[in-house]
One Martini backbone bead per residue (centre of mass of N, CA, C, O) as a GRO file, in nm:
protein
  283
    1UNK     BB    1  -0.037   4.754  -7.038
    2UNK     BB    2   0.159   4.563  -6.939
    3UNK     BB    3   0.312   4.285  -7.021
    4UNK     BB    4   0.423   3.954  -6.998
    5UNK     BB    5   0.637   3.800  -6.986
    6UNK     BB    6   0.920   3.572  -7.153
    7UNK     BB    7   0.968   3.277  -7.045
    8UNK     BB    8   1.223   3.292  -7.255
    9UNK     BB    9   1.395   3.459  -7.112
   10UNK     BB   10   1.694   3.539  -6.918
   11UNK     BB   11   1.522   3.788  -6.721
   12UNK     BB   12   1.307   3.653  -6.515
   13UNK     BB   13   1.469   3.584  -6.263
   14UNK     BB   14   1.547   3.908  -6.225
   15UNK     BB   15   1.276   3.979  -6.196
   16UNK     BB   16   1.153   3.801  -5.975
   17UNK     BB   17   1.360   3.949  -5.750
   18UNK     BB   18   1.268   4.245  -5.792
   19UNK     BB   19   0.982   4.172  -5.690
   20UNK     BB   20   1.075   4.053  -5.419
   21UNK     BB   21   1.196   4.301  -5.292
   22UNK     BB   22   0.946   4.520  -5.381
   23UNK     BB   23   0.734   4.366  -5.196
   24UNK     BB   24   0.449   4.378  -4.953
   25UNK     BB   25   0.510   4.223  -4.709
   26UNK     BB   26   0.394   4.082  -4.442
   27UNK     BB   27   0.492   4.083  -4.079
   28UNK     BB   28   0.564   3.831  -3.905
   29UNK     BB   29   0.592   3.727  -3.589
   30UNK     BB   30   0.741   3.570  -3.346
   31UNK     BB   31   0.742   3.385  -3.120
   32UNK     BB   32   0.684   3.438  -2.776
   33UNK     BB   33   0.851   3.238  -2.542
   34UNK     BB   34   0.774   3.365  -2.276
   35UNK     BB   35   0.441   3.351  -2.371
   36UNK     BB   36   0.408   3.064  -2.374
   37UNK     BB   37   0.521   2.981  -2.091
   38UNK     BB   38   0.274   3.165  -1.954
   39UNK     BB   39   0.064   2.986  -2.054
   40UNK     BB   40   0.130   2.722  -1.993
   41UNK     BB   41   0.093   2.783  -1.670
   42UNK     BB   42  -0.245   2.887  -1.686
   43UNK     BB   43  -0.301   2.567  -1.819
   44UNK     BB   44  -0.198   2.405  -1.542
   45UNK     BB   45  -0.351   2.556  -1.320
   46UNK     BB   46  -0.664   2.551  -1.460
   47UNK     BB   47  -0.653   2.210  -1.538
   48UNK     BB   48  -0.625   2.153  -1.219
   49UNK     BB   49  -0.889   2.264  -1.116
   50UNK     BB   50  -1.094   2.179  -1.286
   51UNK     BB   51  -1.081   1.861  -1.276
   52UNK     BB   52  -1.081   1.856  -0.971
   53UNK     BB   53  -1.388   2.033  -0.942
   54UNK     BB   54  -1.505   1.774  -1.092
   55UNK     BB   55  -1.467   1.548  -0.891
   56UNK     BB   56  -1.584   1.630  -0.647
   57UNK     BB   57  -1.862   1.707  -0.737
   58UNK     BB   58  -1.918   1.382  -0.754
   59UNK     BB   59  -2.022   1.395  -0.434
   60UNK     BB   60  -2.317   1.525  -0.503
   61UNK     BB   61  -2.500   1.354  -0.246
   62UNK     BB   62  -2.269   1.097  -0.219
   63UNK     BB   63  -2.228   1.160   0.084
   64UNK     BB   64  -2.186   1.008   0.424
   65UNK     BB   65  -2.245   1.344   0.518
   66UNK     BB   66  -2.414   1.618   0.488
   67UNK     BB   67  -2.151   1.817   0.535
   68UNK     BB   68  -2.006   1.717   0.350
   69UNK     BB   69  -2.129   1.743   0.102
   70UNK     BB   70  -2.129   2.001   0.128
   71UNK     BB   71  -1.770   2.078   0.164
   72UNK     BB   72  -1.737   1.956  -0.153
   73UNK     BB   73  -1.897   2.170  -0.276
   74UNK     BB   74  -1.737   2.388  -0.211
   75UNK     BB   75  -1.463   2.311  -0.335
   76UNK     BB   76  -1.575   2.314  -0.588
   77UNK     BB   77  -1.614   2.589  -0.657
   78UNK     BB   78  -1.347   2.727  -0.563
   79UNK     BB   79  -1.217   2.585  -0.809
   80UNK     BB   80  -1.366   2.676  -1.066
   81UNK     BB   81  -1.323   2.988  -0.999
   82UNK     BB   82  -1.036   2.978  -1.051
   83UNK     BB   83  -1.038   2.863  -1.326
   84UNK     BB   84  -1.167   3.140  -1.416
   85UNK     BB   85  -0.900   3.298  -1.394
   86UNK     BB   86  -0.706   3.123  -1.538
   87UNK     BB   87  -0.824   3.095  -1.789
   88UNK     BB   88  -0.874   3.401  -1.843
   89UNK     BB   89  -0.611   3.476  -1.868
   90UNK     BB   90  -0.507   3.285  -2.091
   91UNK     BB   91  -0.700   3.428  -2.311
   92UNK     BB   92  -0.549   3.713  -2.293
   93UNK     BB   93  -0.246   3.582  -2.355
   94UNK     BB   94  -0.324   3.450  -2.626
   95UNK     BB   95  -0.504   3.624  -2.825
   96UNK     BB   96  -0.781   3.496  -2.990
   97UNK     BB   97  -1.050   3.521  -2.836
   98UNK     BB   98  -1.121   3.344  -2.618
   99UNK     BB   99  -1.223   3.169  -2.342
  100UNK     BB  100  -1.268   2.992  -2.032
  101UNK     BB  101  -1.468   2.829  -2.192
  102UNK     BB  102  -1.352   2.726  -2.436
  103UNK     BB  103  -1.115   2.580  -2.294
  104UNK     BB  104  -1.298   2.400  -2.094
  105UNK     BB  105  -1.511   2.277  -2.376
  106UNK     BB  106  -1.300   2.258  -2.667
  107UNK     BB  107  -1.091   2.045  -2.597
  108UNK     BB  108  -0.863   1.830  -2.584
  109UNK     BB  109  -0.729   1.609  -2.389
  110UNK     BB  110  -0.421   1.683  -2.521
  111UNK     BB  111  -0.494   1.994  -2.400
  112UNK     BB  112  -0.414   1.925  -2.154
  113UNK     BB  113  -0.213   1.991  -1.839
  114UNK     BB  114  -0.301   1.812  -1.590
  115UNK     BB  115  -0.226   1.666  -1.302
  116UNK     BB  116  -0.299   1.314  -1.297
  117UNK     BB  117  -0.403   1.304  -0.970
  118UNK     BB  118  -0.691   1.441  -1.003
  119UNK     BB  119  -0.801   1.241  -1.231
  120UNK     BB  120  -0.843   1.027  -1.040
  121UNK     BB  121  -1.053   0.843  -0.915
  122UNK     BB  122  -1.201   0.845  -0.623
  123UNK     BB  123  -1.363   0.637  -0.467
  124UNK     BB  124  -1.355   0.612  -0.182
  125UNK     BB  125  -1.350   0.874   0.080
  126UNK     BB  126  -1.052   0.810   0.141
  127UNK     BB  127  -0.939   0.834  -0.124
  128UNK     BB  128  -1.032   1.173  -0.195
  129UNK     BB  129  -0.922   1.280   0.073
  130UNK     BB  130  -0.596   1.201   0.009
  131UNK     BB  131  -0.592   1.367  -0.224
  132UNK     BB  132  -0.672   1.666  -0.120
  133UNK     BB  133  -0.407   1.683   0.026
  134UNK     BB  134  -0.176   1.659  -0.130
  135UNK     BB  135  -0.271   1.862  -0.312
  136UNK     BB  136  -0.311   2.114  -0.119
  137UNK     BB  137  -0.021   2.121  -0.021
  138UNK     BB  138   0.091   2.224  -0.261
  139UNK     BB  139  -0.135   2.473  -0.334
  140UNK     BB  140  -0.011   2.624  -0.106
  141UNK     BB  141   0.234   2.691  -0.185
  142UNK     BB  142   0.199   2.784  -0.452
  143UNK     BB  143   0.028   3.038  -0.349
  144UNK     BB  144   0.215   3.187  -0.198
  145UNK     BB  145   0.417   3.248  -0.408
  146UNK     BB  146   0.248   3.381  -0.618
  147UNK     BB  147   0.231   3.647  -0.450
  148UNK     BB  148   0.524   3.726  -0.562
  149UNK     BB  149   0.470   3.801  -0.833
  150UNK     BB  150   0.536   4.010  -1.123
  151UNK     BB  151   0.244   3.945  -1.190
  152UNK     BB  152  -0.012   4.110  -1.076
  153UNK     BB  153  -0.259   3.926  -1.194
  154UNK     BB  154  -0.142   3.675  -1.016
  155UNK     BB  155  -0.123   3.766  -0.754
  156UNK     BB  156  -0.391   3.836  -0.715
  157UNK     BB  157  -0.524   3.552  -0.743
  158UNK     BB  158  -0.353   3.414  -0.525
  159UNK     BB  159  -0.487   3.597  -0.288
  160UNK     BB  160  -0.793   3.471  -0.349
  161UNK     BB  161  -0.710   3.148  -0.331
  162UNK     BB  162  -0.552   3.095  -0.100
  163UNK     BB  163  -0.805   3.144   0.144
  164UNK     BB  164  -0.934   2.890   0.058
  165UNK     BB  165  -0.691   2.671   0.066
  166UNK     BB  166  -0.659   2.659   0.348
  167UNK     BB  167  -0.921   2.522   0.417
  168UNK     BB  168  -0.849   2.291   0.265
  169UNK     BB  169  -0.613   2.206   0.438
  170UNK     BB  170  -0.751   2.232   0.726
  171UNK     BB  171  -0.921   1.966   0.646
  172UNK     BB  172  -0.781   1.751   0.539
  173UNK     BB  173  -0.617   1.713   0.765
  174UNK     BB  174  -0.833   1.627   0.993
  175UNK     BB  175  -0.927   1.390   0.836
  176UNK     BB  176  -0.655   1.206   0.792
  177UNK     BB  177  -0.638   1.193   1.096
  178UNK     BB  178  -0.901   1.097   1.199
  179UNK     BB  179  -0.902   0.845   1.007
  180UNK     BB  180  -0.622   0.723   1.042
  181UNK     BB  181  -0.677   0.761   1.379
  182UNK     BB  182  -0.890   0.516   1.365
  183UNK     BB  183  -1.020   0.290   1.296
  184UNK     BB  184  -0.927  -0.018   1.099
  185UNK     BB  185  -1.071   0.059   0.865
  186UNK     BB  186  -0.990   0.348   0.795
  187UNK     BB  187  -0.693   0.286   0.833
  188UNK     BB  188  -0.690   0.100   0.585
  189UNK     BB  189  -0.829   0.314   0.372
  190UNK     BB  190  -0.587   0.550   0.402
  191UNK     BB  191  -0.347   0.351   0.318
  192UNK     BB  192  -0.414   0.260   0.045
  193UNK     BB  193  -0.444   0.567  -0.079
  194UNK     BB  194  -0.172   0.646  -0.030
  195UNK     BB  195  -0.022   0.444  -0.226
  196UNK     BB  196  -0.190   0.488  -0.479
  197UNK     BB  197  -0.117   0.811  -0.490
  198UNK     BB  198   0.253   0.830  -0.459
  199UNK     BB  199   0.258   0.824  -0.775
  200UNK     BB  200   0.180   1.120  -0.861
  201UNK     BB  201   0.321   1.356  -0.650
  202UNK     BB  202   0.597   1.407  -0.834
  203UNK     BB  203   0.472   1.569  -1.081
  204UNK     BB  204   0.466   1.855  -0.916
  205UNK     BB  205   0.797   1.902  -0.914
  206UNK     BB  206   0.837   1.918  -1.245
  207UNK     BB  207   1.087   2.045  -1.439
  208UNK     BB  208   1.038   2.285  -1.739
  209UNK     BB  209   1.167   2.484  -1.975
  210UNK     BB  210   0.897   2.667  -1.866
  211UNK     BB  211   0.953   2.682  -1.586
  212UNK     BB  212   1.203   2.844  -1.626
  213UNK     BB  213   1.106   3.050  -1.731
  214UNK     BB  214   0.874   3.182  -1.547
  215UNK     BB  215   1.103   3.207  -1.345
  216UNK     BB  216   1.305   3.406  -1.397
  217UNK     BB  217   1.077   3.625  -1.431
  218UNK     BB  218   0.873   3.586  -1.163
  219UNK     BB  219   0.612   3.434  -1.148
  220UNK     BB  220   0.680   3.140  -1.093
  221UNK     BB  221   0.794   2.914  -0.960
  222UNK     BB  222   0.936   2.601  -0.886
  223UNK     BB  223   0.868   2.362  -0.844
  224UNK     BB  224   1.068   2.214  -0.680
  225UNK     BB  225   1.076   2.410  -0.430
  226UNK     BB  226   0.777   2.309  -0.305
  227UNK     BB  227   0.896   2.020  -0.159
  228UNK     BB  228   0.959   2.075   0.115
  229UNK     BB  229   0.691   2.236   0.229
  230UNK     BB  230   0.561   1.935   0.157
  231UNK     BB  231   0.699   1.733   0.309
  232UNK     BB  232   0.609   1.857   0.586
  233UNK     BB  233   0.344   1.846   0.616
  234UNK     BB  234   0.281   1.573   0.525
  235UNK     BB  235   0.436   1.455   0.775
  236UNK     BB  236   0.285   1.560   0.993
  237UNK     BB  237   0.034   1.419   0.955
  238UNK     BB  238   0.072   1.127   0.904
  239UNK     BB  239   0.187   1.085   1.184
  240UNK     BB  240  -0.067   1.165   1.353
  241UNK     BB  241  -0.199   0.964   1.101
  242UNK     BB  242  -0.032   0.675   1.116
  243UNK     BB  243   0.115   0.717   0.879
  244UNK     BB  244   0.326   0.579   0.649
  245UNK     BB  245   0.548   0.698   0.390
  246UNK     BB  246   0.643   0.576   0.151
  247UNK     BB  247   0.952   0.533  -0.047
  248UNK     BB  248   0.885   0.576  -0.308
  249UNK     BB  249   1.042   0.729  -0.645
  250UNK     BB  250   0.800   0.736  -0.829
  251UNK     BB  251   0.676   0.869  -1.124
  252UNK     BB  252   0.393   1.004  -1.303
  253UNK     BB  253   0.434   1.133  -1.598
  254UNK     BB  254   0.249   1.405  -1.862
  255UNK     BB  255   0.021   1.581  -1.833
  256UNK     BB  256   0.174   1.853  -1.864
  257UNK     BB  257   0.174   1.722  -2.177
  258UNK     BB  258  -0.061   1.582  -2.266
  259UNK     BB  259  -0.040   1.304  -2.108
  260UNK     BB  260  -0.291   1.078  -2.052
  261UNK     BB  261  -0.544   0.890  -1.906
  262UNK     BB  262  -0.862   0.731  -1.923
  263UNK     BB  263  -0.994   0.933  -1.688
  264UNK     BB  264  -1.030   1.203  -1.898
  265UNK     BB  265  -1.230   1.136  -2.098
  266UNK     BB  266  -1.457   1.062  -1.915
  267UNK     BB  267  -1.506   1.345  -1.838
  268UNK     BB  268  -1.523   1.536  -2.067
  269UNK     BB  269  -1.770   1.377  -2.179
  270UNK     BB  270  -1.919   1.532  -1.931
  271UNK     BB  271  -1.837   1.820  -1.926
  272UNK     BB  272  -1.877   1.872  -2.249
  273UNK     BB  273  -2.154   1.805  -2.374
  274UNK     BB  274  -2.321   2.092  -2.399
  275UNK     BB  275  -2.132   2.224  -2.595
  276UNK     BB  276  -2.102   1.995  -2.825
  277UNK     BB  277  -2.417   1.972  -2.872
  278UNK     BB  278  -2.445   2.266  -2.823
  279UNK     BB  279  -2.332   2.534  -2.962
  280UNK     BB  280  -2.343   2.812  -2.775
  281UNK     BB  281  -2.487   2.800  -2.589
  282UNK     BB  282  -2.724   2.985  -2.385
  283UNK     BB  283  -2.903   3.109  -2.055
   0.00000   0.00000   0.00000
């Protein structure tokens, strides 16, 4: 066996040198940015139905009639399912063994990259009717669109979620004028609503880096394009429920960086309650 080297000797950083030329070191593969903007794309759309039909289901039990309390129990269920397809797919491109579950119940505020809009509290009836269509118009152009992905998983998603979210947008539609078009009360409470949420909506449309890279590849449009045809739909509705749209061009934008308010932390209290006090339980 030979020995070790003599530390003293002027041939030591030599050998070093020969021996790290010649060590078999493994390959760390570089990170794939194109991957990871396809993550963070499948983690923003996941992450923004999670916790919207955490929000509506809040409403379970204590809407203000019968139909609508199933109505918004439906609403929530397709949401949920929805986030099931979104996040099961962000974890099989993620590649680290997690599942849809663990993404949904394991992660901190911090790691959610949801919409602001979503999270905002229910408020009265009309105030959750007002965020449900704002979002809904943008959620039908967004799936219409990915119909088109060049990822056929991302497609196949889009189409059978898109068949949901029609009906969502077209009951949010004709509640929103029947509101606004209704009583001095109702009008009044989809005003206020009105209001209070259209800062949150530009935030829809804010593309960064991601998104470009994304739009590139052709999984996913520009948020920017989907603009337009959200700009239309939404006025149409507002004009015919008397509502006047905002003229405030302000947006309150972070969520998707993982920048939220305080009420989302008080969700996932909520919502991750059972994961984190028993891990792993199964039932």
């Amino acid at each position: 066996m030979p020995s070790l080297p003599d530390m003293t000797t002027p041939y030591v950083a030599e050998l070093a040198r020969d021996a790290a030329a010649h060590a078999n070191h493994p390959t760390v593969p570089a990170p794939d940015a194109g991957q990871e903007a396809f993550l963070e794309f499948l983690l923003r759309t996941g992450d923004t139905t999670l916790i919207l039909g955490h929000r509506v289901s809040e409403w379970c039990g204590h809407s203000p009639a019968l139909e609508e309390d199933i109505a918004l129990a439906n609403v929530a269920l397709d949401l949920i399912g929805q986030t099931q397809m979104w996040l099961g797919l962000a974890a099989e491109v993620e590649g680290k063994g997690r599942t849809a579950d663990d993404l949904a119940y394991l992660r901190d505020a911090w790691d959610f990259s949801n919409l602001l809009l979503v999270e905002r509290p229910n408020g009265d009836f009309g105030h959750t009717l007002m965020r449900q269509f704002l979002f809904d118009a943008y959620h039908h152009e967004l799936l219409k669109a990915l119909q088109g992905s060049s990822d056929p998983r991302v497609a196949e998603i889009a189409a059978k979620a898109a068949k949901e979210v029609a009906y969502h947008l077209e009951r949010s539609s004709d509640l929103a004028v029947r509101l606004g078009d209704g009583s001095d009360e109702s009008h009044r409470r989809m005003r206020a609503a009105l209001d209070a949420l259209w800062p949150y909506v530009g935030e829809m449309f804010v593309s960064d880096e991601k998104d470009a890279m994304v739009a590139a590849a052709g999984i996913a449009p520009d948020p920017a394009s989907l603009k337009p045809a959200w700009e239309a739909t939404v006025r149409d509705v507002l004009t015919e429920a008397t509502l006047t749209i905002p003229q405030s061009g302000f947006a309150h934008k972070g969520g998707r960086r993982g920048i939220h308010t305080e009420h989302l932390g008080f969700i996932l209290a909520d919502l991750q309650f059972l994961q984190r006090a028993y891990p792993g339980s199964t039932w």
